[in-house]
MDAnalysis code that builds the backbone (N, CA, C; Angstrom):
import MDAnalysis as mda
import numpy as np

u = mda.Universe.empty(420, n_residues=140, atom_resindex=np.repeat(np.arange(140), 3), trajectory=True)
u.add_TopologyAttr("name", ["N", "CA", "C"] * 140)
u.add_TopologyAttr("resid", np.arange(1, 141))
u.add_TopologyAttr("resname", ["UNK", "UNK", "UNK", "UNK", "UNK", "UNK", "UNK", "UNK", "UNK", "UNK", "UNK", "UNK", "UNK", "UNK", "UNK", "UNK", "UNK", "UNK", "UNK", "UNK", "UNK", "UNK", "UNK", "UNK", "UNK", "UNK", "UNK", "UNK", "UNK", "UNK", "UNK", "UNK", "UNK", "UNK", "UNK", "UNK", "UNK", "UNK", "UNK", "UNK", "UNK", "UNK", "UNK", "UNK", "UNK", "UNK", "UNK", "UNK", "UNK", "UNK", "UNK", "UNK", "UNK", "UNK", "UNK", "UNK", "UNK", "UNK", "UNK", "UNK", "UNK", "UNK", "UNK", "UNK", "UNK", "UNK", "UNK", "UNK", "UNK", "UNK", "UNK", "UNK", "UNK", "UNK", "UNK", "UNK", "UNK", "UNK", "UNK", "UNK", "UNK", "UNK", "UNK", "UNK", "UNK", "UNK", "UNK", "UNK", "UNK", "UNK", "UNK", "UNK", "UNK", "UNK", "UNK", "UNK", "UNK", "UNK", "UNK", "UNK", "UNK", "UNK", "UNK", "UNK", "UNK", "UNK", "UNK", "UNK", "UNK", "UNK", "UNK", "UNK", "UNK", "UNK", "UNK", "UNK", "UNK", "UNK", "UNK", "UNK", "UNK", "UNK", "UNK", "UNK", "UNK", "UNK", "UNK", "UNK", "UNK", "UNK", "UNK", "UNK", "UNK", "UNK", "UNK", "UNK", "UNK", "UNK", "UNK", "UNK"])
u.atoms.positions = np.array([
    [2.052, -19.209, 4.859],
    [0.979, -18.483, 5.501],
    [-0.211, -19.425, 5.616],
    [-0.741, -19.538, 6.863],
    [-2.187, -20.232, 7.071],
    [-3.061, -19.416, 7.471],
    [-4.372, -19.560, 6.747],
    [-5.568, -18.720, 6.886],
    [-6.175, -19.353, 8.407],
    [-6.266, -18.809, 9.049],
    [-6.824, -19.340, 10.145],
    [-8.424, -18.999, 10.029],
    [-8.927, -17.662, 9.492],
    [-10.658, -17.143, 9.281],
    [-10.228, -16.123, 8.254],
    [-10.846, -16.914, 7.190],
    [-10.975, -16.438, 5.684],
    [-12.085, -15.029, 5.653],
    [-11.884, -13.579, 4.886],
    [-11.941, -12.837, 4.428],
    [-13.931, -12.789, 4.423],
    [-14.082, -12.029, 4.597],
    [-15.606, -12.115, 4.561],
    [-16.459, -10.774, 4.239],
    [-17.389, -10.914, 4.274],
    [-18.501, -9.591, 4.015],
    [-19.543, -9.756, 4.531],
    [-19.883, -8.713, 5.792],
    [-20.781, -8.612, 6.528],
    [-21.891, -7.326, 6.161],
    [-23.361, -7.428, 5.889],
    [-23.828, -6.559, 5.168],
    [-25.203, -6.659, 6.246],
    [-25.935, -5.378, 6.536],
    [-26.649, -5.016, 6.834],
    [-28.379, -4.696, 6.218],
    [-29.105, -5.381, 6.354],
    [-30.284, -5.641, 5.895],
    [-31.230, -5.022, 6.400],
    [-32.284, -4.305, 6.186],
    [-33.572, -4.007, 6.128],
    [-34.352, -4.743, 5.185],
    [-35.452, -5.549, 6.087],
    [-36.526, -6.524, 4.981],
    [-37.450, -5.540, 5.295],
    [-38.396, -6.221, 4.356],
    [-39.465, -5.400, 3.965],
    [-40.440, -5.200, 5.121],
    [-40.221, -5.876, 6.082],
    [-41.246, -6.185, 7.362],
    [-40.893, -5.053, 8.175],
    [-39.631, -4.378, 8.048],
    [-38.951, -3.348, 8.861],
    [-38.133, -4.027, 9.502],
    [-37.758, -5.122, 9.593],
    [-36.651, -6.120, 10.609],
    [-35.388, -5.673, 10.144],
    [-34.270, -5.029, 10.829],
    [-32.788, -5.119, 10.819],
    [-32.204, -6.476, 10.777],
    [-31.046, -6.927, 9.615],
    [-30.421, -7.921, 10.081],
    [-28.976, -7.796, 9.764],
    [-27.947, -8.497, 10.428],
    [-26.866, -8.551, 9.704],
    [-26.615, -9.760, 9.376],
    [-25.914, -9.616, 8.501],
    [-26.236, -11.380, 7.253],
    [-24.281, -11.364, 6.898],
    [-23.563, -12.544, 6.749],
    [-22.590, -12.495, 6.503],
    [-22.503, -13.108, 4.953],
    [-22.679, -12.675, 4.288],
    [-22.660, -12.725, 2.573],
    [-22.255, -14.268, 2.439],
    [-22.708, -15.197, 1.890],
    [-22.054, -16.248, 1.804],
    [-20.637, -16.834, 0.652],
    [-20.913, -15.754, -0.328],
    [-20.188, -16.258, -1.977],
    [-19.380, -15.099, -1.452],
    [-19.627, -13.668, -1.403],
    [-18.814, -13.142, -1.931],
    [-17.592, -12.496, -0.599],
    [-16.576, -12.689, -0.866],
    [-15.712, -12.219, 0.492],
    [-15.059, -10.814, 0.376],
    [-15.396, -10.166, -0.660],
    [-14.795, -8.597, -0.687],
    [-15.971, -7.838, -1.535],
    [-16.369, -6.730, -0.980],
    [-17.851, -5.524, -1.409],
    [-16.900, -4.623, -2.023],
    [-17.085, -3.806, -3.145],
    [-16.889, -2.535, -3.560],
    [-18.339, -1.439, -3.567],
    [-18.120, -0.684, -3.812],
    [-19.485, 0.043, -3.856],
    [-20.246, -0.134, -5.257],
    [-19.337, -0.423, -6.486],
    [-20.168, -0.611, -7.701],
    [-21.409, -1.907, -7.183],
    [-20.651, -2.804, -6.330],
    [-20.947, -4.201, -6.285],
    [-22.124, -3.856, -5.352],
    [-22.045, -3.140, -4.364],
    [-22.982, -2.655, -3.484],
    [-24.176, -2.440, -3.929],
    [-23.910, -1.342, -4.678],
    [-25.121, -0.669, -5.562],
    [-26.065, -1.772, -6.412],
    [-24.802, -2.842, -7.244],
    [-25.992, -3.720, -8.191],
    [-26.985, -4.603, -7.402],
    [-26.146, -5.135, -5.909],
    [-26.853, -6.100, -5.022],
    [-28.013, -5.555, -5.248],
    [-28.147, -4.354, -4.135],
    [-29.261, -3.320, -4.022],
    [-30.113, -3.302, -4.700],
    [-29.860, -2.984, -5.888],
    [-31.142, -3.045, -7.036],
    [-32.126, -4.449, -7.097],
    [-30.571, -5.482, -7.275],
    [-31.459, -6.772, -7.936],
    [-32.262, -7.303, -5.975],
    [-31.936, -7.112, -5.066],
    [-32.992, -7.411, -3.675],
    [-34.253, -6.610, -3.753],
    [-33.872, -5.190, -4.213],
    [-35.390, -4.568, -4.320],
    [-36.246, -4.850, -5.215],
    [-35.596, -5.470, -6.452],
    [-36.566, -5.951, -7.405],
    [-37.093, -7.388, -7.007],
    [-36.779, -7.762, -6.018],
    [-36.812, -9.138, -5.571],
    [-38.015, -9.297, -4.602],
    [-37.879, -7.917, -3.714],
    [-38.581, -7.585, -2.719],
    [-38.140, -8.679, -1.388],
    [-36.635, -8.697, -1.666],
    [-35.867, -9.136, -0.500],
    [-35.666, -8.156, 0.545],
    [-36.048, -6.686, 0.134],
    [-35.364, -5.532, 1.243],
    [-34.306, -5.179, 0.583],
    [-33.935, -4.218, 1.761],
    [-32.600, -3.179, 0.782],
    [-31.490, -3.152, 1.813],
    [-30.135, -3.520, 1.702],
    [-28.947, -3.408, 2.511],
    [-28.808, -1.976, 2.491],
    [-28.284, -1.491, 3.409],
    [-28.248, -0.348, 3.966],
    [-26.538, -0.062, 4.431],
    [-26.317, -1.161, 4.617],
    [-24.340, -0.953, 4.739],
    [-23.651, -2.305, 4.772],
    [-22.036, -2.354, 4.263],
    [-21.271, -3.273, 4.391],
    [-20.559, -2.992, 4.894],
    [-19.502, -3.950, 4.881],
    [-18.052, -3.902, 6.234],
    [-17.119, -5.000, 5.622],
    [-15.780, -4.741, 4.979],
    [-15.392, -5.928, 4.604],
    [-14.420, -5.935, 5.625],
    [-14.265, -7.441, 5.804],
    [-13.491, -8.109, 6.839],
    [-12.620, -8.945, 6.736],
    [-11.040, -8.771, 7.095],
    [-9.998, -8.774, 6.689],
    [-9.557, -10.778, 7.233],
    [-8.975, -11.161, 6.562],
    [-8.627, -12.338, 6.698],
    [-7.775, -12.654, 7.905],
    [-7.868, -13.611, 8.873],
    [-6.739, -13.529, 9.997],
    [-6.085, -14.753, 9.628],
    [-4.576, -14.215, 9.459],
    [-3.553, -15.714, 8.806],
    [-2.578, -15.280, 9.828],
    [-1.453, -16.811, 9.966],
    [-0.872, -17.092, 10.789],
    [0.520, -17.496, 10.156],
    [1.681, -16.564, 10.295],
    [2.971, -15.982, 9.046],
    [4.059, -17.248, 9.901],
    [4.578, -17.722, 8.679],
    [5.543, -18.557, 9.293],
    [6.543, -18.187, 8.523],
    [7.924, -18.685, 9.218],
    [9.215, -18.305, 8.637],
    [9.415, -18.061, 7.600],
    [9.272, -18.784, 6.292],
    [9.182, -19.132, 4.514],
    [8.521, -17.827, 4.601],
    [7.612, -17.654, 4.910],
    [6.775, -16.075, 4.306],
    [7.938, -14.654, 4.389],
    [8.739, -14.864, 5.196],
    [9.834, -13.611, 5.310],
    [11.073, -13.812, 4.733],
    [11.176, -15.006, 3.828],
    [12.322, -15.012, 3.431],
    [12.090, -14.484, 1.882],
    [13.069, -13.563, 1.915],
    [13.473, -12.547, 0.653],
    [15.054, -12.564, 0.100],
    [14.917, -11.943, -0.882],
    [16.328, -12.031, -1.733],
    [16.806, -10.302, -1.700],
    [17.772, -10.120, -1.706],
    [18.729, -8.760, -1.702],
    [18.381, -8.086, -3.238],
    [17.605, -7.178, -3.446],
    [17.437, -6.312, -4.314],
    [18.646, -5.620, -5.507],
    [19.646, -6.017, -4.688],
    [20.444, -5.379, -5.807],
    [21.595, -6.852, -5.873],
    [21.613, -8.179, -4.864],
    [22.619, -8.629, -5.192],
    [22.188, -10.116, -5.369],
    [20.886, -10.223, -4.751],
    [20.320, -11.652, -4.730],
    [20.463, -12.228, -4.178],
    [21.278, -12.412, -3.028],
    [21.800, -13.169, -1.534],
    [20.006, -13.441, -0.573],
    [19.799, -14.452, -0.226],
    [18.763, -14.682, 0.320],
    [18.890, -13.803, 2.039],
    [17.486, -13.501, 2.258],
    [17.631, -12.929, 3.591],
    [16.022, -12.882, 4.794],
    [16.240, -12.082, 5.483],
    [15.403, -12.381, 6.116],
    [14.464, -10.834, 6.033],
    [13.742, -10.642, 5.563],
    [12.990, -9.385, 5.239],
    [12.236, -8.721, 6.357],
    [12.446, -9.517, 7.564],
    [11.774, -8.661, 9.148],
    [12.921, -7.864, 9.619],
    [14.604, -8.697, 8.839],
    [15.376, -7.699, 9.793],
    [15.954, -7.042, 8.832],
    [16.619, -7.472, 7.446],
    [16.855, -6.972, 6.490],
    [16.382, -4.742, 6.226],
    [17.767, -4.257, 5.961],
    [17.296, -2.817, 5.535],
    [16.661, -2.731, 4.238],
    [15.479, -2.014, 4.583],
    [14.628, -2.235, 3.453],
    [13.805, -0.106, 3.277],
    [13.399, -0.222, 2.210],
    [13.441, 1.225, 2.040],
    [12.419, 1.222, 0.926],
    [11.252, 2.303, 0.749],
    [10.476, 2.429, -0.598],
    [10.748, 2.620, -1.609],
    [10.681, 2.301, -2.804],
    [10.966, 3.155, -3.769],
    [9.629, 2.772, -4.799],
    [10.038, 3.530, -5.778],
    [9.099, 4.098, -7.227],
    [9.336, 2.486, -8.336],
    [8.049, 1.816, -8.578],
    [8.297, 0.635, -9.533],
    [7.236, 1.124, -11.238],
    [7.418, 0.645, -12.021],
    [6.275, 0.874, -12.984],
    [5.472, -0.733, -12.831],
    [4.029, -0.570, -12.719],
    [3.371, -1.572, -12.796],
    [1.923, -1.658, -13.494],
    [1.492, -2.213, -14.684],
    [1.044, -1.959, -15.327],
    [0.278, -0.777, -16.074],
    [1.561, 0.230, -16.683],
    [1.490, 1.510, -16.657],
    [1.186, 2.285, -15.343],
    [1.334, 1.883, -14.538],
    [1.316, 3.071, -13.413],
    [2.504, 2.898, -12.399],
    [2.733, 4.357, -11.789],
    [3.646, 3.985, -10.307],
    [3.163, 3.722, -9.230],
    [3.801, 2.328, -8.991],
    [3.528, 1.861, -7.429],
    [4.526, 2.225, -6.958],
    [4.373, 2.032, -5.087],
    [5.461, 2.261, -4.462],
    [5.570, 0.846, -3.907],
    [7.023, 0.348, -3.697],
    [7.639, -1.027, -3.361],
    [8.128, -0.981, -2.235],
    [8.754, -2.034, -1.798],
    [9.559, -2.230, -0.657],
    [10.711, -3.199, -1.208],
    [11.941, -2.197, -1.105],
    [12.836, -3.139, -1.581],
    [13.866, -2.838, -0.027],
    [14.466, -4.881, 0.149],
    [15.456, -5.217, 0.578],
    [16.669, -5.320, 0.477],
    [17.593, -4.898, 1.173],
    [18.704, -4.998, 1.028],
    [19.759, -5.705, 1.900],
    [20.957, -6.525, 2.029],
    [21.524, -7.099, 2.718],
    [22.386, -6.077, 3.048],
    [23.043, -6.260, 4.225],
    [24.194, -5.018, 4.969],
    [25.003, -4.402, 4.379],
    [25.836, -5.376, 3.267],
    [26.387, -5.032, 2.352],
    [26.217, -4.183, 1.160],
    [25.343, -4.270, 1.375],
    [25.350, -3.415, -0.080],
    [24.190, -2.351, 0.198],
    [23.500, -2.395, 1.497],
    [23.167, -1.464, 2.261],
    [24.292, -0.180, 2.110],
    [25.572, -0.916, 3.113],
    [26.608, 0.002, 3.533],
    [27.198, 0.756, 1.913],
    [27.242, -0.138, 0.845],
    [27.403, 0.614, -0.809],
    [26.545, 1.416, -0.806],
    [25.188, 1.083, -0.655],
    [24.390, 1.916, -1.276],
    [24.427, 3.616, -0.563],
    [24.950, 3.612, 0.840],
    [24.648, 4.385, 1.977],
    [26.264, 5.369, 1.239],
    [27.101, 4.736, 1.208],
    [28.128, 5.586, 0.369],
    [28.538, 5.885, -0.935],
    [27.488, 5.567, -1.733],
    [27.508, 6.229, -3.201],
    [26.868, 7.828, -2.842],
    [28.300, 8.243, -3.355],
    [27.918, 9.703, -3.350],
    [28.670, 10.598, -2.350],
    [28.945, 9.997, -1.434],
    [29.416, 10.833, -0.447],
    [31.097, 11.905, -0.882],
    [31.278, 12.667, -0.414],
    [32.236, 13.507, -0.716],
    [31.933, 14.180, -2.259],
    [30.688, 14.266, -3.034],
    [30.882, 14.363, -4.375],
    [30.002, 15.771, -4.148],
    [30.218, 17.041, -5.028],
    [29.551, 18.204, -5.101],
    [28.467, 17.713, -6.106],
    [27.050, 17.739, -5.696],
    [26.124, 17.855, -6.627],
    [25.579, 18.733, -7.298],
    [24.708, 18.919, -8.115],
    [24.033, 20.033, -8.939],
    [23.697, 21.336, -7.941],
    [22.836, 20.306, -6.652],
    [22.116, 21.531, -5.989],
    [23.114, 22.298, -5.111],
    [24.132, 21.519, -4.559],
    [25.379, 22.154, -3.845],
    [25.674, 23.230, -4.650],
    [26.128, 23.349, -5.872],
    [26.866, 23.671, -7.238],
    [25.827, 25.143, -7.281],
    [24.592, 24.937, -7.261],
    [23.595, 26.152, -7.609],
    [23.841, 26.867, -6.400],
    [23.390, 26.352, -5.065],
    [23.737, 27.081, -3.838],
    [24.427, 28.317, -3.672],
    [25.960, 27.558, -4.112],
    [26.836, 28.455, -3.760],
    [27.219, 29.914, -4.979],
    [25.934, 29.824, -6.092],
    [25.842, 30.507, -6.994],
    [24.563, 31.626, -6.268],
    [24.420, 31.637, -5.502],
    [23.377, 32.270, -5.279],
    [23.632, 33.621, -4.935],
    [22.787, 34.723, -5.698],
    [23.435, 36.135, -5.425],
    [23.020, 37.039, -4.143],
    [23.900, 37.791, -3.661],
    [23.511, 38.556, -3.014],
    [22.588, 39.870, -3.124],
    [21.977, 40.234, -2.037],
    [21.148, 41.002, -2.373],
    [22.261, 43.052, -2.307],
    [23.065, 42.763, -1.820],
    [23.649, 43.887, -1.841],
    [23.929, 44.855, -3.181],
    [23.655, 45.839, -3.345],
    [23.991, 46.147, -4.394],
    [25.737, 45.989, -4.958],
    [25.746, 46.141, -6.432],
    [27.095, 45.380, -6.787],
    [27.862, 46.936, -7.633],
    [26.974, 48.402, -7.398],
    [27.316, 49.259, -8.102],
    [26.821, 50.433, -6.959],
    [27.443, 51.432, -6.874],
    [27.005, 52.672, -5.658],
    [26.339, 53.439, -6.639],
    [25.197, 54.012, -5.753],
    [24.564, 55.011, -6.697],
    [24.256, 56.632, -6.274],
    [24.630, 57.262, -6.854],
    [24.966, 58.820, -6.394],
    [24.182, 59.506, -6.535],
])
């Protein structure tokens, strides 16, 4: 991957004169709002003026082949992850659930696509337990 225009933060100024400006942050390339808020304080104590809004701005990179090459999730066979079947699932990542993107090669695509098939499951199994509403006794 080549960065072609690196990640930035564009922030909106009111000086004290009443002048609008927009200023492109020089150090910092990503704003949160905690971060927002402390700027804020330490310019007004400065009597730099007070930002009034940010905008963070996303990096434009330029993806070459190596960046899409991936390995098969369940078998390790190298592949190509633009064409590769690939599907979400549930990971644990530092105590929490993320959701992933895992790849798979055809093969074991086509396994994975027939585990299970022809087999009665739990919820099949309950289904066909399900009662009718008719009564099961006549009442006189």
């Amino acid at each position: 991957m080549r960065v072609i225009t690196p990640r930035k933060v564009e922030i909106k100024v009111r000086r004290p004169n009443g002048e609008t400006e927009t200023v492109i942050h020089p150090k910092i390339d990503y704003m949160t709002d905690g971060l927002f808020r402390q700027i804020n304080q330490a310019m007004e104590k400065a009597g730099r003026g007070q930002m009034t809004s940010y905008r963070n701005i996303e990096a434009v990179v330029e993806m070459e082949d190596s960046d899409y090459q991936g390995r098969c999730e369940r078998c390790g066979d190298s592949l190509d992850t633009r064409t590769a079947y690939n599907q979400k699932e549930w990971s644990r990542f530092g105590g929490k659930k993320v959701q992933v993107i895992a790849h798979y090669c055809d093969r074991c695509h086509k396994v994975l696509a027939n585990v299970g098939l022809g087999e009665a499951t739990e919820l099949e199994q309950r289904a066909s337990r399900v009662q009718s509403y008719e009564p099961t006794t006549k009442q006189d």
